[in-house]
C-alpha positions as CSV (number, residue, x, y, z in Angstrom):
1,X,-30.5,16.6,-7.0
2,X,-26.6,16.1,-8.3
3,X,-24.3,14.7,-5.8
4,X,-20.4,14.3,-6.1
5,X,-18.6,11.8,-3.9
6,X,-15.1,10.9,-3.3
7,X,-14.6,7.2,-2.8
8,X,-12.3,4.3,-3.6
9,X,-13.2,0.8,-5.8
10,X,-10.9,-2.3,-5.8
11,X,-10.0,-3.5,-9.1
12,X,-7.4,-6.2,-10.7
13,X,-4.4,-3.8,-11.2
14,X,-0.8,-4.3,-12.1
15,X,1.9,-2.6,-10.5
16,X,3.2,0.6,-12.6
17,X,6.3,1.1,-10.5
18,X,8.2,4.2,-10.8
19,X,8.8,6.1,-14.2
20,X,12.4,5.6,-16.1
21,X,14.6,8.5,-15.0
22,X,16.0,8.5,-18.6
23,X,14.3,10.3,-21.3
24,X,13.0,8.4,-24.3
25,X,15.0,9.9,-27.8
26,X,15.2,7.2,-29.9
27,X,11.8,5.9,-31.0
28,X,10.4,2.2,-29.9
29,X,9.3,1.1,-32.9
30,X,11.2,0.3,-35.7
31,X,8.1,0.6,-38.2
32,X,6.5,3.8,-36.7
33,X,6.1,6.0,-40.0
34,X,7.6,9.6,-39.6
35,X,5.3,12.3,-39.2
36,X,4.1,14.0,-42.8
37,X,4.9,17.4,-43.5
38,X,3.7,19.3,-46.2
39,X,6.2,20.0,-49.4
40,X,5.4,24.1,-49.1
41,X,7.2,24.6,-45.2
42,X,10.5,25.4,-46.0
43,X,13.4,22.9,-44.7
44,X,14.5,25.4,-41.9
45,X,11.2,24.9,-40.5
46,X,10.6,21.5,-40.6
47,X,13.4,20.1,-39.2
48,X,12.2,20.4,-36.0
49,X,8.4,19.8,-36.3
50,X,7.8,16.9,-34.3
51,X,10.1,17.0,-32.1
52,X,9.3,15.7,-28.7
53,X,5.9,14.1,-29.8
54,X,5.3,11.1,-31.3
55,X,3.1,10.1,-34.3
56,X,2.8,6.7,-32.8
57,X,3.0,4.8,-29.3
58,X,7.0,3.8,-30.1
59,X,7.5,7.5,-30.9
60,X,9.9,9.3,-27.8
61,X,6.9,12.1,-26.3
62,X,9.0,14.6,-24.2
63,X,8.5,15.6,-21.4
64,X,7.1,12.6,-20.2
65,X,9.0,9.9,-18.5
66,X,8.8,6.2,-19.9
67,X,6.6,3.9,-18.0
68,X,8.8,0.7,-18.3
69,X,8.5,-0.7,-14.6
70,X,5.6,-2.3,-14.9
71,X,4.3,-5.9,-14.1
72,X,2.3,-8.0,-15.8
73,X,1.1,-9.7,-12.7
74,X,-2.6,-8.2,-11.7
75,X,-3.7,-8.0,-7.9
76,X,-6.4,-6.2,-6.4
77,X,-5.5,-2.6,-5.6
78,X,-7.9,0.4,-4.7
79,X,-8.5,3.7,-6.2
80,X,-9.4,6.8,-6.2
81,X,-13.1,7.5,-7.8
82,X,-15.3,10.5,-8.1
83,X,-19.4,9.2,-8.1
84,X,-21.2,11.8,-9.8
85,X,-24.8,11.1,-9.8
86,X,-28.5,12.2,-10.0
87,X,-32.2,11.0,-10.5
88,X,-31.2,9.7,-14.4
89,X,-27.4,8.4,-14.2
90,X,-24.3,7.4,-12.2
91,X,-21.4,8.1,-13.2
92,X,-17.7,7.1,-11.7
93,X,-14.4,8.7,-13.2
94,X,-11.3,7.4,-12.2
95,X,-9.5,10.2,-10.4
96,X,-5.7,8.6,-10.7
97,X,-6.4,8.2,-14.4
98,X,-6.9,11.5,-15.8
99,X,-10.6,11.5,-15.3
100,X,-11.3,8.5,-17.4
101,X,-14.9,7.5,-16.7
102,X,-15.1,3.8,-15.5
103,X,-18.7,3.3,-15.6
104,X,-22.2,5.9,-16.7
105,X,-25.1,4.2,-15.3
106,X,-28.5,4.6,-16.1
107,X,-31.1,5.0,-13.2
108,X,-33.4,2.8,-15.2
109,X,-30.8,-0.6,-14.8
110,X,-29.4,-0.3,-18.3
111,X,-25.6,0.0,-18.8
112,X,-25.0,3.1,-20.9
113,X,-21.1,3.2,-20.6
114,X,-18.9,1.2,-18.7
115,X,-15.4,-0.1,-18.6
116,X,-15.9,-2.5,-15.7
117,X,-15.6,-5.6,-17.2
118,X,-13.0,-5.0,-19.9
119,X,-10.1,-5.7,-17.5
């Protein structure tokens, strides 16, 4: 039988802090490469292309806020998990992190995924 529960685990965290209210325009990163456009789109059309997103993790992605508040300090801090298990695995997906999955447990004691440790 499946089950699904909501819970919460306590985990070194640091502090995000609220999001800049200033969109990002200008890219970060003085080295990211530009994005690569084929020679056959005609001008018109690729002046625009890749607008918004970036290529790289300097490059401005509208229309998402920069995270630039953060600490660097960690400190125990709880969230919110989803424990999706049954009779062969256990799995925990962080809820306040789009889903990631945190741990995948086998029933047998052997690790088969988990981010636990690599904090």
């Amino acid at each position: 039988m499946t089950t699904l529960t909501l819970t919460e685990i306590t985990m070194p965290a640091a502090l995000i802090g609220p999001s800049n209210p200033f969109p990002q325009l200008n890219r970060l990163a003085e080295s990211a490469p530009a994005l690569q456009v084929d020679e056959s789109v005609p001008e018109e059309l690729r002046k625009y292309i890749g607008y918004g997103v970036g290529s790289s993790c300097g490059d401005p992605c509208l229309p998402y806020a920069v995270q630039d508040n953060y600490q660097r300090e960690r400190a125990p801090q709880a969230f919110k998990v989803a424990v999706l298990e049954n009779e062969h695995l256990r799995a925990t997906i962080l809820l306040e992190y789009c889903g990631r999955l945190w741990s995948n447990l086998s029933r047998m004691g052997k690790t088969v995924q988990s981010m636990e440790h690599s904090y």
